[in-house]
N, CA, C and O atoms as a CHARMM CRD file, in Angstrom:
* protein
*
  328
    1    1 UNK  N    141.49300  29.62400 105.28800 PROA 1      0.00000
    2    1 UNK  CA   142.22900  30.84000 105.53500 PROA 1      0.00000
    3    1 UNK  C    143.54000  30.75700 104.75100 PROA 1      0.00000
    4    1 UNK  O    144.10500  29.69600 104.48800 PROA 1      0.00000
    5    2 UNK  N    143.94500  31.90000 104.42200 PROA 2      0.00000
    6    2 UNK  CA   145.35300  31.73300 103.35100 PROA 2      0.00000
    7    2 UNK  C    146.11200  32.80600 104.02800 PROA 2      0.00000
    8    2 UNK  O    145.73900  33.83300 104.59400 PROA 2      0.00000
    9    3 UNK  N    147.23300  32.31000 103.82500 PROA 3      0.00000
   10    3 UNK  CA   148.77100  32.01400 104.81700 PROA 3      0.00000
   11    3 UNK  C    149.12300  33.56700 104.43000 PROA 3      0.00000
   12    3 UNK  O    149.57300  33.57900 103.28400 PROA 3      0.00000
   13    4 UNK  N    149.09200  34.36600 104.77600 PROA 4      0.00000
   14    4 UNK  CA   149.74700  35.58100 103.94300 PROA 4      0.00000
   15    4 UNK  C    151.45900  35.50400 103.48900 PROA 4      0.00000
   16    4 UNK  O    151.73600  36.19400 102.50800 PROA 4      0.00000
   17    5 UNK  N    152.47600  34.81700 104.04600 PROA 5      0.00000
   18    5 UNK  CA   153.84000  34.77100 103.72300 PROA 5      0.00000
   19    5 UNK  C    153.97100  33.84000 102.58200 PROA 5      0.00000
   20    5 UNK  O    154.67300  34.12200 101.61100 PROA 5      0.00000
   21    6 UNK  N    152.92900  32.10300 102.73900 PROA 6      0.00000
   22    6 UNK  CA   153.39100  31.60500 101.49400 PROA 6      0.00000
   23    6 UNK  C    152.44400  31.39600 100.52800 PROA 6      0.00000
   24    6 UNK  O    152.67100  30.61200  99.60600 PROA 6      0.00000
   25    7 UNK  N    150.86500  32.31100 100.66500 PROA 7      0.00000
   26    7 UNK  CA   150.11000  32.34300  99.67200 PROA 7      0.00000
   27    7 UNK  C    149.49000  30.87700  99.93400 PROA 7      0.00000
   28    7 UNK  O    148.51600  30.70100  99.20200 PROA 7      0.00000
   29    8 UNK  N    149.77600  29.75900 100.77700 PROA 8      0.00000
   30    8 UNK  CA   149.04100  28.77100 100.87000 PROA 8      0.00000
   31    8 UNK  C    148.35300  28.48800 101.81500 PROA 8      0.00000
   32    8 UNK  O    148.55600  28.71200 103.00800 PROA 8      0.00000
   33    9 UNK  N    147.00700  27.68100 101.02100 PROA 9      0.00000
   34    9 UNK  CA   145.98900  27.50500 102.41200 PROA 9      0.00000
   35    9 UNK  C    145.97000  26.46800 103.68900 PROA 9      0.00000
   36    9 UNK  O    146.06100  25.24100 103.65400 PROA 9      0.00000
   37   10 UNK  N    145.83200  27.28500 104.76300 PROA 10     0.00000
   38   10 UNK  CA   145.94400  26.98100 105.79500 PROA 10     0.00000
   39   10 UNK  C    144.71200  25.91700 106.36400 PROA 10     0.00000
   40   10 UNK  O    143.62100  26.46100 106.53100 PROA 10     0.00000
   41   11 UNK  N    144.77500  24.81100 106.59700 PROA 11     0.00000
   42   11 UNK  CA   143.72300  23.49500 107.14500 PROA 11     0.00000
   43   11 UNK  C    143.06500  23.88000 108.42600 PROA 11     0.00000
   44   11 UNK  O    141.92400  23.58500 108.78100 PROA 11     0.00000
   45   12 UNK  N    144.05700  24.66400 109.14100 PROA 12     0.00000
   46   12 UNK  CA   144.35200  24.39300 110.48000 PROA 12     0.00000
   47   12 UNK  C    144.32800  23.06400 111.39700 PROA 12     0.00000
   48   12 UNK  O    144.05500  22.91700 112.58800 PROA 12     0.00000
   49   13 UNK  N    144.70800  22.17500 110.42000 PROA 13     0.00000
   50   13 UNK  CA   145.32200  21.20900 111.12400 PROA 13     0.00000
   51   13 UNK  C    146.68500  20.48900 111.47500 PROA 13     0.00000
   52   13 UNK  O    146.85400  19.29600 111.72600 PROA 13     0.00000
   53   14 UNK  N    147.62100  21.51700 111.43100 PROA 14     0.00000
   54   14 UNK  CA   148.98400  21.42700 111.24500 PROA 14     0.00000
   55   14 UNK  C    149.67200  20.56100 112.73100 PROA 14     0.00000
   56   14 UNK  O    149.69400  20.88200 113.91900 PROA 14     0.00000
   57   15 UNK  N    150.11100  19.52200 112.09000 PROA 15     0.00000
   58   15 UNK  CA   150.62800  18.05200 113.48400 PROA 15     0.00000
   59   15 UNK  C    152.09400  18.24800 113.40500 PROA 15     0.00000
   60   15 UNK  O    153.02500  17.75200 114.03900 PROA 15     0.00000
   61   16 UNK  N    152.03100  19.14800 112.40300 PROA 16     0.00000
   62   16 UNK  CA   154.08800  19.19600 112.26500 PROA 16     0.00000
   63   16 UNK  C    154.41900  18.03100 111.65000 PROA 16     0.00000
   64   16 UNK  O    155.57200  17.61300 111.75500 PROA 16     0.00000
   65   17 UNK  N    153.42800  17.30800 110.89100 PROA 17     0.00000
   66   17 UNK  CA   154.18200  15.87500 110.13900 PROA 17     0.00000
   67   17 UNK  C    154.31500  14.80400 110.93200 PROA 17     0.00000
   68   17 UNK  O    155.11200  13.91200 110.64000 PROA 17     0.00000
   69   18 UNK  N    153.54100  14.75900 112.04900 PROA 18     0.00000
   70   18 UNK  CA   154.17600  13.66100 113.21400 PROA 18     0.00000
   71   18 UNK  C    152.92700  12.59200 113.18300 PROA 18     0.00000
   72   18 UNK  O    151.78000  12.80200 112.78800 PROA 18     0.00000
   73   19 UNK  N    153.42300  11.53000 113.65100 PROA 19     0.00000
   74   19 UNK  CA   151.88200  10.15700 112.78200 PROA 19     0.00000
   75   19 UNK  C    151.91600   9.36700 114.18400 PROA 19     0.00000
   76   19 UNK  O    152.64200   8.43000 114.51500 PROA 19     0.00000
   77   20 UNK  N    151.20200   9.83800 114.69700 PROA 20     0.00000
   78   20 UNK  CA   150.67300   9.39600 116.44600 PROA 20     0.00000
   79   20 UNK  C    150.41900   7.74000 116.17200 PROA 20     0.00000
   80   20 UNK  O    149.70200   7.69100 115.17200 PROA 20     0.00000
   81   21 UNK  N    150.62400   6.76000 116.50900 PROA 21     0.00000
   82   21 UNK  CA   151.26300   4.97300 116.46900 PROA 21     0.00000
   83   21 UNK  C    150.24900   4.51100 117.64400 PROA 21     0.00000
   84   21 UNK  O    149.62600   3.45300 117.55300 PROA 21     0.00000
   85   22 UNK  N    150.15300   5.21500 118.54100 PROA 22     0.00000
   86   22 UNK  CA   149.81900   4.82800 119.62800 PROA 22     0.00000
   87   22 UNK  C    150.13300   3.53800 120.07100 PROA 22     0.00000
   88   22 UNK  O    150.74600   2.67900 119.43600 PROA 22     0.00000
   89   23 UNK  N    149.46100   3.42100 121.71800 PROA 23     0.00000
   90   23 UNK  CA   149.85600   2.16500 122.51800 PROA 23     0.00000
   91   23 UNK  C    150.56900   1.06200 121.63900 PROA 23     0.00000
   92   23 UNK  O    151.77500   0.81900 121.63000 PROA 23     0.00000
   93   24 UNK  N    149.52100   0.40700 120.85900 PROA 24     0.00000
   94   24 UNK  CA   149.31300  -0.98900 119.95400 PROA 24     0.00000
   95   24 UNK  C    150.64600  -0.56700 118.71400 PROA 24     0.00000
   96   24 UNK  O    151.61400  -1.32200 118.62600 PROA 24     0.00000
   97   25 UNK  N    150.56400   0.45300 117.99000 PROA 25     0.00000
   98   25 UNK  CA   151.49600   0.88400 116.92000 PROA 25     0.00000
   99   25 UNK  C    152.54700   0.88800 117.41300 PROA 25     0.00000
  100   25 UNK  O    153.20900   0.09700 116.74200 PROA 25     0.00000
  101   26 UNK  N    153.42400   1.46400 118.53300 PROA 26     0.00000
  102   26 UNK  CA   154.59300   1.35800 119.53300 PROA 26     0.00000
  103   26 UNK  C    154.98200  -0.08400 119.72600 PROA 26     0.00000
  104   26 UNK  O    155.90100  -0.74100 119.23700 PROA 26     0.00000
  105   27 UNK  N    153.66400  -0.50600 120.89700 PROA 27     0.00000
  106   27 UNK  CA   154.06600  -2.44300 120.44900 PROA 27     0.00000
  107   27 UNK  C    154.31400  -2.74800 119.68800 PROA 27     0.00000
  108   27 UNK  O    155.43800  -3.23600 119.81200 PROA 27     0.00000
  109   28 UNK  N    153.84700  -2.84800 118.41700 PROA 28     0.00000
  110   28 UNK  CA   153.83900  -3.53900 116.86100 PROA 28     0.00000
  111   28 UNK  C    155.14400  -3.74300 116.36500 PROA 28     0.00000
  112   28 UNK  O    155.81200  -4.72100 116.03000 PROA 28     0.00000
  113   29 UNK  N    155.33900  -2.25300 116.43200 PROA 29     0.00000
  114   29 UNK  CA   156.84800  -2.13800 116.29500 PROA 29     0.00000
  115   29 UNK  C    157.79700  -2.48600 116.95000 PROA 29     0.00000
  116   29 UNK  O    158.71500  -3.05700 116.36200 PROA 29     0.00000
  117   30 UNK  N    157.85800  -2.31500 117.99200 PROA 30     0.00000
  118   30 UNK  CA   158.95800  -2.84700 119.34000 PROA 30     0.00000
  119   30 UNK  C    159.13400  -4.48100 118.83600 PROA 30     0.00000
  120   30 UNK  O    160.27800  -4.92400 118.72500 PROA 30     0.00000
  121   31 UNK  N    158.27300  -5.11900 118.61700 PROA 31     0.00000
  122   31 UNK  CA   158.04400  -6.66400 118.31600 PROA 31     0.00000
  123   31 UNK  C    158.89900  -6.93200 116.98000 PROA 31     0.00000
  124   31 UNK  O    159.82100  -7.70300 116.71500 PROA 31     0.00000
  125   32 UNK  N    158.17100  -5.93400 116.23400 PROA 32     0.00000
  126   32 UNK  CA   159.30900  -5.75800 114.72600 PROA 32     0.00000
  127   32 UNK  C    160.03400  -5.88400 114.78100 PROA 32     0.00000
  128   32 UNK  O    160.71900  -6.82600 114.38300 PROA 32     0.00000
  129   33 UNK  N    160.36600  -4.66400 115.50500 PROA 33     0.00000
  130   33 UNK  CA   162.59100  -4.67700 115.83300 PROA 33     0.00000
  131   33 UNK  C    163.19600  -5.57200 116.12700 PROA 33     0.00000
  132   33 UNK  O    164.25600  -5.91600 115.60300 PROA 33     0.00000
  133   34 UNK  N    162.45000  -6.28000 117.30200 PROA 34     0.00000
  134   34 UNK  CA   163.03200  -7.37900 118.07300 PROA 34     0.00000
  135   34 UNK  C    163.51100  -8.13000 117.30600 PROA 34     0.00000
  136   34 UNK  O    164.66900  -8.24600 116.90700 PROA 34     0.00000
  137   35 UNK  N    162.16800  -8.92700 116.97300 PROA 35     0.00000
  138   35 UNK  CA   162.17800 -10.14200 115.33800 PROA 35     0.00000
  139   35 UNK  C    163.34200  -9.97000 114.59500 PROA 35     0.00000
  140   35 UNK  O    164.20900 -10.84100 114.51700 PROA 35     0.00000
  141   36 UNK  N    163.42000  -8.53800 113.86900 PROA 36     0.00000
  142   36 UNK  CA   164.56200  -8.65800 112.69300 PROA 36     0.00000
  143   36 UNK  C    165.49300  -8.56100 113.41100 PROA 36     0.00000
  144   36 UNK  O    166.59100  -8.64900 112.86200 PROA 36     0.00000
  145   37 UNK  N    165.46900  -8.40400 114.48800 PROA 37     0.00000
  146   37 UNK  CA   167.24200  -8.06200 114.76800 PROA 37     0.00000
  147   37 UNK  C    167.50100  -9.48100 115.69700 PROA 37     0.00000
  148   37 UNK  O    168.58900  -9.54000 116.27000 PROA 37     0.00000
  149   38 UNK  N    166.78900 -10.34000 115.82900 PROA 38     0.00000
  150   38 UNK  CA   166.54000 -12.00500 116.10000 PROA 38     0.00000
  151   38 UNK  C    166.66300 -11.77200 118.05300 PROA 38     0.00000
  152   38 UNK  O    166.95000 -12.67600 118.83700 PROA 38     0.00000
  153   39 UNK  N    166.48100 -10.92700 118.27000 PROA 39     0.00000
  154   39 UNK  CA   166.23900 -11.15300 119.91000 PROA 39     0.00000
  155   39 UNK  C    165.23500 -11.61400 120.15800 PROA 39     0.00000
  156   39 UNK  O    165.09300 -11.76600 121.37100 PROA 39     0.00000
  157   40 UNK  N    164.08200 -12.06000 119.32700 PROA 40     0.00000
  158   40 UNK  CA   163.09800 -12.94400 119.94100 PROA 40     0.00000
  159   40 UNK  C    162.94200 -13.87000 118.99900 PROA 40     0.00000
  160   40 UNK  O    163.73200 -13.60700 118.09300 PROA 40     0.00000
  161   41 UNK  N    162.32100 -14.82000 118.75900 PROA 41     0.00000
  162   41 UNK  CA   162.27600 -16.27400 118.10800 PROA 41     0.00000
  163   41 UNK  C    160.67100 -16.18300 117.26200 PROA 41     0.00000
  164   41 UNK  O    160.38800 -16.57900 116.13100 PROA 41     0.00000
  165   42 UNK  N    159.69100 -15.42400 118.41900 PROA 42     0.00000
  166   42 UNK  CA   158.23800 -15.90400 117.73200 PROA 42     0.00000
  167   42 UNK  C    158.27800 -15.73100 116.51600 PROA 42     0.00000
  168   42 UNK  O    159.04600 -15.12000 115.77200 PROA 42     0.00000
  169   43 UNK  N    156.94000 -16.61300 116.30000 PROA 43     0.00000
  170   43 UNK  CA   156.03000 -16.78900 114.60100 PROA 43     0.00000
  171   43 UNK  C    155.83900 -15.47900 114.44700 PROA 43     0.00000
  172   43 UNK  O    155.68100 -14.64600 115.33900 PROA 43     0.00000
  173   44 UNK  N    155.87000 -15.20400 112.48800 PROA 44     0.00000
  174   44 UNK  CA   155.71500 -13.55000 112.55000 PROA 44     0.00000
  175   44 UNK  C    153.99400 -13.51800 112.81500 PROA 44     0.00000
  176   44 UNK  O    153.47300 -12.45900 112.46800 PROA 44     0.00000
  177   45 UNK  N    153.33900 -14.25500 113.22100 PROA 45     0.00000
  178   45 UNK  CA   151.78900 -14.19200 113.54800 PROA 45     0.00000
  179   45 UNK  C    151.85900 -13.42000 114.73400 PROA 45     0.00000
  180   45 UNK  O    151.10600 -12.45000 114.64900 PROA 45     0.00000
  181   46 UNK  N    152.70700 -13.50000 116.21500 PROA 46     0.00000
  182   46 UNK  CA   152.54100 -13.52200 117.09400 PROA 46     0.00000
  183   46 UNK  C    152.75000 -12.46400 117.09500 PROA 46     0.00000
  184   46 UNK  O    151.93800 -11.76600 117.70100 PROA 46     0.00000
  185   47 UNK  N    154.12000 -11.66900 116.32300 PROA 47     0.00000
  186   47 UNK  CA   154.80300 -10.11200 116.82500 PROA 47     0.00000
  187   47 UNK  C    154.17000  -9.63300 115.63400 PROA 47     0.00000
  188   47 UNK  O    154.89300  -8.75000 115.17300 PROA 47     0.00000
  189   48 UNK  N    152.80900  -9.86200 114.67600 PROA 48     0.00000
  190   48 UNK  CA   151.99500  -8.79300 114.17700 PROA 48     0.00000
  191   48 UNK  C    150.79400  -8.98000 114.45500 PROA 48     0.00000
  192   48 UNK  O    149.93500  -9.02900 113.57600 PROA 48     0.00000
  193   49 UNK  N    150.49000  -9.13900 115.93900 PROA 49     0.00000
  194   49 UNK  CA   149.15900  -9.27200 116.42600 PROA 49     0.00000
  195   49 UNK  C    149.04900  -7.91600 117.06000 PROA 49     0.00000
  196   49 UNK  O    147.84800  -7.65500 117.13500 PROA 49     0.00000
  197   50 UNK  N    149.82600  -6.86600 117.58500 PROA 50     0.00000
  198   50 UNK  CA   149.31100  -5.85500 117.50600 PROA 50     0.00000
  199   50 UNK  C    148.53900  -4.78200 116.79400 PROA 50     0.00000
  200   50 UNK  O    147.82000  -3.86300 117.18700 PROA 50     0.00000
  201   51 UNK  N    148.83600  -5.10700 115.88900 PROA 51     0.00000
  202   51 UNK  CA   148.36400  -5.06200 113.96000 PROA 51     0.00000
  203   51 UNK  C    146.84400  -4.94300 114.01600 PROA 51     0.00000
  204   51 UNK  O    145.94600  -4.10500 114.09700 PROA 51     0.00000
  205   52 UNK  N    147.05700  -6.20600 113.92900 PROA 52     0.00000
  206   52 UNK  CA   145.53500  -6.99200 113.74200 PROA 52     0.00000
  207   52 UNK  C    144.62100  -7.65500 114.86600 PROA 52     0.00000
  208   52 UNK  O    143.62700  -8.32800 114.59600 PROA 52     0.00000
  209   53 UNK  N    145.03000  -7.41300 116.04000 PROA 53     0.00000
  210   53 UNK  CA   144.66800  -8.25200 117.43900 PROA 53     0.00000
  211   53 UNK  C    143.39600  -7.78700 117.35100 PROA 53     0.00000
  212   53 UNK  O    142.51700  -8.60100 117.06700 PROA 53     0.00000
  213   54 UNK  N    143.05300  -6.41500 117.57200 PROA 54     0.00000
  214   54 UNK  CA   142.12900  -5.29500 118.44500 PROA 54     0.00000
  215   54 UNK  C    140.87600  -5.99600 116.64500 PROA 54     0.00000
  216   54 UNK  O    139.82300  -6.60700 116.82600 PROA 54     0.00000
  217   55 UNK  N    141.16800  -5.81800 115.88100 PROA 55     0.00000
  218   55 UNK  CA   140.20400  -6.32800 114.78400 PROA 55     0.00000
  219   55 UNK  C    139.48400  -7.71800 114.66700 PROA 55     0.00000
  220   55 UNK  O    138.34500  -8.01300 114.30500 PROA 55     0.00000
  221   56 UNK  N    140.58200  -8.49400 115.11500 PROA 56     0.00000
  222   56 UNK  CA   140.23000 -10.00800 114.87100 PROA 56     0.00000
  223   56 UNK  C    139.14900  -9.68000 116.61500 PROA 56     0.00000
  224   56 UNK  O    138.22100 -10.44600 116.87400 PROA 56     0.00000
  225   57 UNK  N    139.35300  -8.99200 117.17400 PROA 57     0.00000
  226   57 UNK  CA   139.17300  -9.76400 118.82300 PROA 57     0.00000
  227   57 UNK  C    137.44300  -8.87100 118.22800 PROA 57     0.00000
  228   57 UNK  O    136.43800  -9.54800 118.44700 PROA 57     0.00000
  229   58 UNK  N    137.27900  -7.86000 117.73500 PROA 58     0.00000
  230   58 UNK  CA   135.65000  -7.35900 117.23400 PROA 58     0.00000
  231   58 UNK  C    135.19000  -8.18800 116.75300 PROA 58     0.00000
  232   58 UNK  O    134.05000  -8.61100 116.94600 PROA 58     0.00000
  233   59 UNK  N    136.33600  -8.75700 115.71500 PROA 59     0.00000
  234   59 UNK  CA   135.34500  -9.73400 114.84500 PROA 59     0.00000
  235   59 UNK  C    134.64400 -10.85200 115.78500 PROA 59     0.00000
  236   59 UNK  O    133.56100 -11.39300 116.00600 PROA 59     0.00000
  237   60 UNK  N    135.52400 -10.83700 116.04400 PROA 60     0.00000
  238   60 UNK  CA   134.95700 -13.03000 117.55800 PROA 60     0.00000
  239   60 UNK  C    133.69100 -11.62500 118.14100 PROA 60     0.00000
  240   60 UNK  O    132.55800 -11.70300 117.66700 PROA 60     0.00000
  241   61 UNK  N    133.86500 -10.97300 118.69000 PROA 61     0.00000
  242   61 UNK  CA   132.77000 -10.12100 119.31200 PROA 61     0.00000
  243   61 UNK  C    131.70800 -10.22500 118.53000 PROA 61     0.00000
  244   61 UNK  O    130.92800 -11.16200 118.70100 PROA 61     0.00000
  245   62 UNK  N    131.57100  -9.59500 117.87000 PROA 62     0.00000
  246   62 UNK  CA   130.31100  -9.70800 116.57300 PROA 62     0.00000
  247   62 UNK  C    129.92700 -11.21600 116.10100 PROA 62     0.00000
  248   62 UNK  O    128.85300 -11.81600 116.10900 PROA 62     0.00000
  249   63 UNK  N    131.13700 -11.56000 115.71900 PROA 63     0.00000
  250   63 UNK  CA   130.21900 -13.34200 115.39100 PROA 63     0.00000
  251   63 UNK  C    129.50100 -13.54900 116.33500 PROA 63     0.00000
  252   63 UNK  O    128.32400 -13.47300 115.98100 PROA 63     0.00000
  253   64 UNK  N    129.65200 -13.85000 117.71600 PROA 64     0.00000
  254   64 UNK  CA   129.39100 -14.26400 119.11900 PROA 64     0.00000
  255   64 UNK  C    127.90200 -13.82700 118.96000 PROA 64     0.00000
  256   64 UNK  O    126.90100 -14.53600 119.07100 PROA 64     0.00000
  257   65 UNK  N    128.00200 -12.23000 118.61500 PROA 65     0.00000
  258   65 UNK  CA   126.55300 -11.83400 118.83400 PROA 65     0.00000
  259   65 UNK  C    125.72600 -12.26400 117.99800 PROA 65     0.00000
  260   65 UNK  O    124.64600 -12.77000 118.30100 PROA 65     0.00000
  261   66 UNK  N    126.01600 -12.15600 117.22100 PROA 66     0.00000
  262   66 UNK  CA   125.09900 -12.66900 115.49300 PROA 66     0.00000
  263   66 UNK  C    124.43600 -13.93000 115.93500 PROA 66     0.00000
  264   66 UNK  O    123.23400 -14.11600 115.74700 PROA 66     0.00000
  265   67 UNK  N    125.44200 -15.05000 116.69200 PROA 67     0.00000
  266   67 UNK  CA   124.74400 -16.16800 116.43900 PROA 67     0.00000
  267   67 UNK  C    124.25700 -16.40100 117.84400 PROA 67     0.00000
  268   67 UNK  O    123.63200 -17.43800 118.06300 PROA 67     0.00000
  269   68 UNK  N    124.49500 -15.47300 118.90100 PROA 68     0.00000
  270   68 UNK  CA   123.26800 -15.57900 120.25900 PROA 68     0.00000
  271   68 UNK  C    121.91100 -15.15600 119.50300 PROA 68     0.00000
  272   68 UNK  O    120.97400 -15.95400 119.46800 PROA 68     0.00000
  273   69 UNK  N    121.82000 -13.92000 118.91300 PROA 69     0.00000
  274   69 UNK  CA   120.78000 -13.54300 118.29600 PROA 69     0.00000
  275   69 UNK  C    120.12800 -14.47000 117.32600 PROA 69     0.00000
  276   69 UNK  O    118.90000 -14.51700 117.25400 PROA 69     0.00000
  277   70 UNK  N    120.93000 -15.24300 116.54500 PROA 70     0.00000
  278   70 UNK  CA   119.75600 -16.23500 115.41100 PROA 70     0.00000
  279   70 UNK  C    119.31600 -16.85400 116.63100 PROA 70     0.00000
  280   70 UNK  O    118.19600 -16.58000 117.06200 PROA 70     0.00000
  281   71 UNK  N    120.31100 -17.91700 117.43300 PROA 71     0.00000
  282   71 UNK  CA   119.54600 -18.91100 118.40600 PROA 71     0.00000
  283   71 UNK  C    118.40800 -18.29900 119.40100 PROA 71     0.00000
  284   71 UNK  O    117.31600 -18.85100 119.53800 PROA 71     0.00000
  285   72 UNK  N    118.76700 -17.12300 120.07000 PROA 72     0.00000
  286   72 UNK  CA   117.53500 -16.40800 120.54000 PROA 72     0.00000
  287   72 UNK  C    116.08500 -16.48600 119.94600 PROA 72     0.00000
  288   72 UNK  O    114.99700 -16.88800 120.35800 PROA 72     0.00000
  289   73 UNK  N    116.47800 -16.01700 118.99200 PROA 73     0.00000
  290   73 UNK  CA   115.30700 -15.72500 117.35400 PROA 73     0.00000
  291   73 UNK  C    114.94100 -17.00000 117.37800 PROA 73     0.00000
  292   73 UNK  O    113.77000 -17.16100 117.71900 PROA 73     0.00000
  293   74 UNK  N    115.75300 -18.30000 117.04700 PROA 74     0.00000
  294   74 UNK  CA   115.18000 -19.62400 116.94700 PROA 74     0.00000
  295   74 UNK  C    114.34200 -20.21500 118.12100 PROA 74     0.00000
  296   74 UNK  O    113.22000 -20.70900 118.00800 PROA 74     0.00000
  297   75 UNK  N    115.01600 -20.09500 119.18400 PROA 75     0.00000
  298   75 UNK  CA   114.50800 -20.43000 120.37200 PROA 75     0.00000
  299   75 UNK  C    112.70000 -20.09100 120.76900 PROA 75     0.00000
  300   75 UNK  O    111.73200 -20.72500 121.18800 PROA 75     0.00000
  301   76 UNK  N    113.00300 -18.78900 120.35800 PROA 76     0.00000
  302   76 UNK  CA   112.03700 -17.69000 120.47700 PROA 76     0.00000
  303   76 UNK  C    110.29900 -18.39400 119.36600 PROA 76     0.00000
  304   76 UNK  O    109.12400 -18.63000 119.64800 PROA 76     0.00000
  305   77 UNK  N    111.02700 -18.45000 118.32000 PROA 77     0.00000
  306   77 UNK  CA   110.29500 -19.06000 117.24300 PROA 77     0.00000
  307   77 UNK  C    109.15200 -20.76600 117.75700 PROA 77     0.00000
  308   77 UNK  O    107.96300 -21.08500 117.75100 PROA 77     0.00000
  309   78 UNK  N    110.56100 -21.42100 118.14700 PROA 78     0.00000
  310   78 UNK  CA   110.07000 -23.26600 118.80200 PROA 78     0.00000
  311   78 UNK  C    108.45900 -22.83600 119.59600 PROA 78     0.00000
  312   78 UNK  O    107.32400 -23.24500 119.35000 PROA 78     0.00000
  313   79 UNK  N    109.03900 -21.71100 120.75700 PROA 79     0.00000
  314   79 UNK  CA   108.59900 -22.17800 121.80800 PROA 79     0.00000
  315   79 UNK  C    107.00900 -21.44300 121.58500 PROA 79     0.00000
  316   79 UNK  O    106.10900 -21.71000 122.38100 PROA 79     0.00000
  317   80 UNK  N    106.77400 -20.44500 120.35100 PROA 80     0.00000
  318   80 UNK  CA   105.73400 -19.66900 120.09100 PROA 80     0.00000
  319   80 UNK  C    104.99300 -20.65500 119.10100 PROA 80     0.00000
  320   80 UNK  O    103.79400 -20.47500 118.89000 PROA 80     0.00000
  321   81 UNK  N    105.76500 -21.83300 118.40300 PROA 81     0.00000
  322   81 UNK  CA   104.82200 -22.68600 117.78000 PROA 81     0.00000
  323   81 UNK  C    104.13700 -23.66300 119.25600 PROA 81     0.00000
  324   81 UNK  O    103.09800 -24.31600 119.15800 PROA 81     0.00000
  325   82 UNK  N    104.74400 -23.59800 120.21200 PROA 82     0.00000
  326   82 UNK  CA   104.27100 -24.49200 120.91500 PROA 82     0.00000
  327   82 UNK  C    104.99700 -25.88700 120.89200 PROA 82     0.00000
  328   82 UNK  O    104.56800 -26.81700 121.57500 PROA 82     0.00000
């Protein structure tokens, strides 16, 4: 649809420019601040695990499964040779 006042097209998805952080993005940052401004001490590992927490913690999820499933599969295999 096009805007009749500025001739430009309209998405209709207009957020007003605003970049939603949520829960984890809010933490992330709060941890940031802290750090540089030295009110807390941790490793920068610890105050950018909001970052990366929720990813690494799928990944251990998925490995986990992958390798119940080969050993299943293997298990499965032994006991059908007899």
């Amino acid at each position: 649809m096009i805007d009749d006042h500025s001739g430009c097209v309209d998405m209709g998805d207009d957020d007003g420019g605003r970049v939603d952080l949520g829960v984890l993005g809010l933490l992330g940052l709060a941890f940031l601040v802290l750090k540089l401004t030295h009110v807390i001490g941790w490793s920068w590992l610890w105050v950018t695990v909001p970052f990366w927490g929720v990813f690494a913690l799928l990944a251990a999820v998925v490995l986990v499964a992958l390798i119940s499933a080969a050993t299943s599969v293997a298990i499965e295999g032994r006991v059908a040779r007899g």
